[in-house]
N, C-alpha and C positions, 0 to 999 in steps of 0.2 A: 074279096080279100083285101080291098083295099081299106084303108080308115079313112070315115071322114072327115077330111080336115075343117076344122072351127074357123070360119072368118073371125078375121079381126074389126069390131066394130069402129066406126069413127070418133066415138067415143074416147076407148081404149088408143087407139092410136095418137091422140092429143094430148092424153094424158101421159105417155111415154115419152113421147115428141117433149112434153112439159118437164116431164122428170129430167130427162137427157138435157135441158136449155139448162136447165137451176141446175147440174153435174156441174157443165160447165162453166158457167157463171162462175160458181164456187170457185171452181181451179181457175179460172184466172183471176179472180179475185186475190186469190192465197198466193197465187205467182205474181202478181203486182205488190200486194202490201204485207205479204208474210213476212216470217222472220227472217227468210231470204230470200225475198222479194224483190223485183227491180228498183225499187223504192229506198230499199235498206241498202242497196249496193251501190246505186248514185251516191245518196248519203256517205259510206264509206270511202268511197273514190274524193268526195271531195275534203274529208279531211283527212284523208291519205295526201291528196295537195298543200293542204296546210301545214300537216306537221311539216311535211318535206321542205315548203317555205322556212318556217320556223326555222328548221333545223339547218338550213344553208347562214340563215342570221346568223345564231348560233356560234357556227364552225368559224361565219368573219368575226365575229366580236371575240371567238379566244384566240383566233387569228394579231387579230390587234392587239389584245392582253400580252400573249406570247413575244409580240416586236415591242413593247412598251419595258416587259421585263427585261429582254434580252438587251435591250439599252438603256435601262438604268442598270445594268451588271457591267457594263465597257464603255458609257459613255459620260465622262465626266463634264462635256458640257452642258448636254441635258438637264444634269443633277444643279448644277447652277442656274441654267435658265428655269427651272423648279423653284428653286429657291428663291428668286428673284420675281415672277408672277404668283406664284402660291401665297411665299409668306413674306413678301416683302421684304427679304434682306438684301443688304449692300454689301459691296467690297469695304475692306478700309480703308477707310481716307478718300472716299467716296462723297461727292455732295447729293442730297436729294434737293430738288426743286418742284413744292406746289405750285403749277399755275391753276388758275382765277379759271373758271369752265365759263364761256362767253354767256352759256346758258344762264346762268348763277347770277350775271352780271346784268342782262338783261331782265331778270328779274328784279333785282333793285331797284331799278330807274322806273 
């Protein structure tokens, strides 16, 4: 009343053993380079650091824009010291004096 059970040949059993390696392979394969893969998530992480870099720049250079506007609106010597390295104006009755750049001079001789 009992059944006989079937060995399993050695065969059979290598070939299972075989199927089961290449299952697995596969899944790790697809968990290291899939489309969410350890692979793909290092990758994000690291420009997840970059933008965040970026974005610290960013934040200081409207940082600075922001204190640049805010004193050209209440500071009227800035606006003068503007004026005077930018576009080269003077007060009146102001003198200007070119001097000779040593460089310049040393070049003639």
């Amino acid at each position: 009343m009992t059944s006989p059970r079937k060995s399993i040949t050695p065969g059979r059993k290598n070939l299972f053993t075989l199927c089961l390696l290449v299952v697995i392979v596969l899944m790790f394969a697809y968990a290291v380079f899939g489309s969410r893969g350890v692979l793909r998530i290092f990758q994000a992480e690291q420009q997840k650091q970059d933008l965040q870099q970026q974005l610290v720049e960013l934040q200081q250079q409207q940082q600075q824009l922001r204190n640049k506007i805010e004193r050209l609106q209440k500071d009227k010597t800035y606006w003068e010291q503007l004026a005077r390295t930018k576009l080269g104006m003077v007060r009146e009755g102001e003198l200007i004096y070119h001097l000779p750049d040593d460089d310049a001079e040393e070049k003639r001789q």
